[in-house]
C-alpha positions as CSV (number, residue, x, y, z in Angstrom):
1,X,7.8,-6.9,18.8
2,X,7.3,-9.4,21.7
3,X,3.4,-9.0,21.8
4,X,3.2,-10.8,18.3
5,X,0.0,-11.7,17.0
6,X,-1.7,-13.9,14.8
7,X,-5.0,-14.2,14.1
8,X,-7.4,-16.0,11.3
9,X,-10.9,-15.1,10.6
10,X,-13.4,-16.5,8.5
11,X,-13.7,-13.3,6.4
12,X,-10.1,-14.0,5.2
13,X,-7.6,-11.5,6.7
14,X,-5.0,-12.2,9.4
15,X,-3.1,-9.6,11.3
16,X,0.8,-10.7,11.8
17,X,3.3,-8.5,14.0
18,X,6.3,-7.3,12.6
19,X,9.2,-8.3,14.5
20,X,10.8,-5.4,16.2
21,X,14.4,-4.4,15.5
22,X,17.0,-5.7,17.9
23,X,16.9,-3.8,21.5
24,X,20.4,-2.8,23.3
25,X,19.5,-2.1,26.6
26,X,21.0,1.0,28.6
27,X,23.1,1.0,31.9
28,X,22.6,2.5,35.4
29,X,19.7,5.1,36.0
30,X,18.3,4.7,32.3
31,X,18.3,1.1,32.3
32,X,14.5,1.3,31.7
33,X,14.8,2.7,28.1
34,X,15.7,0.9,24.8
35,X,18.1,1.4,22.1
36,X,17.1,1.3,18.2
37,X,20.0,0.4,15.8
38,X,20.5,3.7,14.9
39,X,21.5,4.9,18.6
40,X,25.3,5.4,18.2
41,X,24.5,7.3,14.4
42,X,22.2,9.9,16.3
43,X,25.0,10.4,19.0
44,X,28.0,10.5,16.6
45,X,25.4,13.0,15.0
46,X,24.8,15.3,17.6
47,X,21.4,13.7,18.7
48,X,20.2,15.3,21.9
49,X,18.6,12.3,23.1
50,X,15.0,12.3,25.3
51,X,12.9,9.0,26.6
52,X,10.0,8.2,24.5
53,X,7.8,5.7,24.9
54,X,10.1,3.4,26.8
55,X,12.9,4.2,23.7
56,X,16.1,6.5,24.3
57,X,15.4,8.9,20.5
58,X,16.6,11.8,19.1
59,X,14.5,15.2,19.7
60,X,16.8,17.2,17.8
61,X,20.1,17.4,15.7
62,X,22.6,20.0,15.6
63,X,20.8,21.8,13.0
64,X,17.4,23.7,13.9
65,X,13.9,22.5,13.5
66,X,13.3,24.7,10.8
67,X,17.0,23.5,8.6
68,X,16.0,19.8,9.6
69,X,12.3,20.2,7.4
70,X,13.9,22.3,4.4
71,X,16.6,19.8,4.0
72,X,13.8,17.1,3.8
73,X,12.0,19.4,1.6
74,X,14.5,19.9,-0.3
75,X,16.4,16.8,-0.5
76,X,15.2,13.7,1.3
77,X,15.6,12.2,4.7
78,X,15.1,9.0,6.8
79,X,12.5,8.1,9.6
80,X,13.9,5.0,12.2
81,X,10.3,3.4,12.5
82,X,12.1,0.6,14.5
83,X,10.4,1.8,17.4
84,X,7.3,2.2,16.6
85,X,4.5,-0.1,16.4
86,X,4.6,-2.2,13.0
87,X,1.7,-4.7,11.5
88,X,1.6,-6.9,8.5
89,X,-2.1,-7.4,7.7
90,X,-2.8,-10.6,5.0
91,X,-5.5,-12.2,3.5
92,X,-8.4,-11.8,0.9
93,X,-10.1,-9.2,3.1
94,X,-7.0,-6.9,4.9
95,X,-8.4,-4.0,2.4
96,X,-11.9,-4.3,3.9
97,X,-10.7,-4.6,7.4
98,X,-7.6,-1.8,6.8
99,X,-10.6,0.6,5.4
100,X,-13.5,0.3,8.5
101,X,-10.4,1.5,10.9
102,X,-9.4,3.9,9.1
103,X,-10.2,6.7,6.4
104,X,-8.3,6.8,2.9
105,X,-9.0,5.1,0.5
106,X,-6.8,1.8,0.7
107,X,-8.2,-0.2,-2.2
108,X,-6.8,2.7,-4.8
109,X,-3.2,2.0,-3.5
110,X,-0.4,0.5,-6.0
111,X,1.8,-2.2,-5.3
112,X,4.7,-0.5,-2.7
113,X,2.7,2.7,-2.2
114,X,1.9,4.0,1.2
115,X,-0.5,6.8,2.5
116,X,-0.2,8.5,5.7
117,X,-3.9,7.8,7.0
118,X,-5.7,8.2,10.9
119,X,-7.7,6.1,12.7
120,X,-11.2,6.4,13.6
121,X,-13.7,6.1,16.6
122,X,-17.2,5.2,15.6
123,X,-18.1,8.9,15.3
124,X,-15.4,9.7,13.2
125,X,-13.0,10.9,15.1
126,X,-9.6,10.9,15.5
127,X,-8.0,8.5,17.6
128,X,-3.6,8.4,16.3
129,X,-2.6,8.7,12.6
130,X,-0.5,5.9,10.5
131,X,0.8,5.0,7.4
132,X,-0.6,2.2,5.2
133,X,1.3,0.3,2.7
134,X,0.4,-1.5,0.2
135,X,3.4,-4.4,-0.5
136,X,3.6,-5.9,-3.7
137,X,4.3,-9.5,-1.7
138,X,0.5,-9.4,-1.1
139,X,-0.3,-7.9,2.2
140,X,-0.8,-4.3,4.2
141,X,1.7,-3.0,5.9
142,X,1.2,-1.0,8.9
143,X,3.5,1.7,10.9
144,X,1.4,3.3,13.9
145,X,2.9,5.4,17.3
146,X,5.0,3.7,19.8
147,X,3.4,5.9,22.1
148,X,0.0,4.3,21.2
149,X,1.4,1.2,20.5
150,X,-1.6,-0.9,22.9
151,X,-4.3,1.1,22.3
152,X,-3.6,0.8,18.2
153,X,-3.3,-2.4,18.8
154,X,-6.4,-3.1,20.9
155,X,-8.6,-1.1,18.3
156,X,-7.1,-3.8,15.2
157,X,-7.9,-6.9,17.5
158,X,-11.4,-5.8,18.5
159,X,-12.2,-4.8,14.9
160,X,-11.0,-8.3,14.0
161,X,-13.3,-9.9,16.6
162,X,-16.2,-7.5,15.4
163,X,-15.7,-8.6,11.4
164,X,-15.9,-11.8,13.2
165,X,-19.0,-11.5,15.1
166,X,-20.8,-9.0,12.7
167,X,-17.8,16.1,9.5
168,X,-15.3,16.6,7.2
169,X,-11.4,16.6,7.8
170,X,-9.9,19.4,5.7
171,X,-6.8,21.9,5.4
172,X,-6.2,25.3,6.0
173,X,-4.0,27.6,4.7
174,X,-3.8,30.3,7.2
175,X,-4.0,34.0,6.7
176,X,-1.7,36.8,8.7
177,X,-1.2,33.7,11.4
178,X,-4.2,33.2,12.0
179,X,-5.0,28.9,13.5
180,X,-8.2,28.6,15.1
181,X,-11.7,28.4,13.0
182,X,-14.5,29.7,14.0
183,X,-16.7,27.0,11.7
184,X,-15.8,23.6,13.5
185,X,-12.8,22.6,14.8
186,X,-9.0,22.7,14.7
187,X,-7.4,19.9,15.4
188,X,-3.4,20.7,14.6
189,X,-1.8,23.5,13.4
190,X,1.9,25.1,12.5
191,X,4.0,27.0,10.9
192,X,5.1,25.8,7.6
193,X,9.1,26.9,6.7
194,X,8.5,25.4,3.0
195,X,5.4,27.9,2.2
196,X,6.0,30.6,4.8
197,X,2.4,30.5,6.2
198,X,0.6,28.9,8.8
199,X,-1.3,25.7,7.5
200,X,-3.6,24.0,10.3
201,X,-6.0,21.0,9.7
202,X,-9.3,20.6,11.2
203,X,-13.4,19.7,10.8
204,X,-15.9,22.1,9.0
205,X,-19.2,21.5,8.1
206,X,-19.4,19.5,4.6
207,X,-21.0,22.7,2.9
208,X,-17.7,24.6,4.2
209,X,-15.2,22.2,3.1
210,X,-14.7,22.8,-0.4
211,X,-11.3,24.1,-1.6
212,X,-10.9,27.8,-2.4
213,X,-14.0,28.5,0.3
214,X,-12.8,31.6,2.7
215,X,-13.8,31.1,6.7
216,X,-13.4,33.6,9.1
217,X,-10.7,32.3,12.0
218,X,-9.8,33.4,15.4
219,X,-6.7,33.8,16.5
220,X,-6.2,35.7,20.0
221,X,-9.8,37.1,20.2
222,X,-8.7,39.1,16.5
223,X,-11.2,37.8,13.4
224,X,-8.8,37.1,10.1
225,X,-9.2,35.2,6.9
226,X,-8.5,31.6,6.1
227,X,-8.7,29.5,3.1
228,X,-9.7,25.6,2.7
229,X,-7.1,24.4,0.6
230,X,-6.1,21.0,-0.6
231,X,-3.4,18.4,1.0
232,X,-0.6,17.9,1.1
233,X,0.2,21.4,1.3
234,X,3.5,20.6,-0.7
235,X,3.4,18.3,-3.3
236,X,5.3,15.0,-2.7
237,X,8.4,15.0,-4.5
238,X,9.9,11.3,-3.3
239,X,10.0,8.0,-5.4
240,X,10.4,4.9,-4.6
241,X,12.8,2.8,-4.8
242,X,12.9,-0.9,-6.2
C-alpha cells in the first residue's frame, strides 16, 4: 500500500499500513487496472475477470454462484485480500481504539482469531464491514474494502486524532421468501443455498430483537412471517492453522 501510515499517540496505539502485494500492471486499453498475484491462477481457472476498485478480479468461476458457496460450505476456500485495504494497529490501547470504530467485542478475541465486524457512524450506523484480527505477535490486524479503501482509512485517522484531542443489529431467518421487516429496517438480504431459506439482516427495536421473537415482514405488498434468529446462520466449521 503506497498511502502507508504511521502514527503515535499518547494513548499508546499506532496504526501501521500493511504493505500491499506486488502490482503487475495491464497493457493497452486496461492499463488503468492492477493485477494481484493470483491473476494468471483465476484465468488458468476460468475467471471471468471485471474492474474493481482500480484491480482487474474475478466475478465468477466456471462453476455457479450457488456450487462456489456449497463447496466453501462444505469444504473450505480462499479469499485474495491482496487488494483490499490492510492495517496493522499496535500499541497498549489498539483494543480501545479498534472497539469505538467498530462493534464486536475485540477485547474477548484469542491470540490468531478474527471476527468479521462493521464500522460505525456516531449514530450507529453502518458505514462498510471488516474483519478484525487479533495476532499473537501483539497487534490488530485489519482487512477493510478496496472499494472504501480512503474513506476507511479517513474514519481510523480521524478517530486517532479524536483519542488524541478527547437500535439493534440482528438476523432474520426468513419465512416463504419473505426480506423486508415491517419493525425497523433491512439492511441486506439473500438467499441462503446451505439452509434453503432466505436469511436477511437488519435493525429492530431492542424489545424486538430477541431470538425466537416472530415479526411480521413485507415482501411485495404480501404480510408473511419472520423469525429473529441468531448469527452466523451456519455454524463456523474452519480452524486455524499454526
Amino acid at each position: 500500500m503506497q498511502r502507508a501510515m504511521g502514527m503515535m499517540a499518547p494513548l499508546g496505539f499506532r496504526l501501521q499500513a500493511v504493505p500491499s502485494a506486488p502490482r503487475r500492471t495491464l497493457s493497452c486499453a486496461q492499463d488503468v487496472l492492477r493485477r494481484t498475484p493470483l491473476y494468471d491462477f483465476h484465468l488458468a481457472h476460468g475467471g471471468k475477470m471485471v474492474a474493481f476498485a482500480g484491480w482487474s478480479l474475478p466475478v465468477q468461476y466456471q462453476e455457479s454462484h450457488v456450487d462456489s458457496h456449497l463447496h466453501t460450505r462444505r469444504h473450505c476456500s480462499l479469499f485474495d485480500v491482496s487488494h483490499m485495504l490492510q492495517t496493522k494497529i499496535l500499541g497498549c490501547d489498539r483494543v480501545k481504539l479498534m472497539e469505538s470504530l467498530v462493534v464486536g467485542d475485540i477485547a474477548e478475541l484469542r491470540p490468531n482469531q478474527g471476527t468479521l465486524s462493521l464500522f460505525t457512524n456516531e449514530a450507529g450506523g453502518i458505514l462498510d464491514d471488516l474483519i478484525v484480527t487479533n495476532t499473537s505477535e501483539g497487534h490488530l490486524y485489519v482487512v477493510s474494502n478496496a472499494g472504501c479503501w480512503d474513506k476507511d482509512l479517513a474514519l481510523m485517522q480521524d478517530k486517532v486524532r479524536e483519542l488524541k484531542n478527547r437500535g439493534s443489529d440482528v438476523g432474520l431467518e426468513i419465512v416463504d421468501n419473505a426480506l423486508l421487516a415491517l419493525q425497523g429496517i433491512v439492511t441486506s438480504g439473500c438467499p441462503s443455498p446451505c439452509l434453503k431459506k432466505n436469511v436477511a439482516m437488519g435493525y429492530v427495536p431492542f424489545k424486538y430483537s430477541q431470538p425466537g421473537t416472530q415479526l411480521l415482514v413485507e415482501v411485495r405488498r404480501k404480510q408473511q412471517m419472520a423469525v429473529v434468529s441468531k448469527m452466523p446462520f451456519v455454524p463456523t466449521n474452519y480452524y486455524t492453522l499454526k
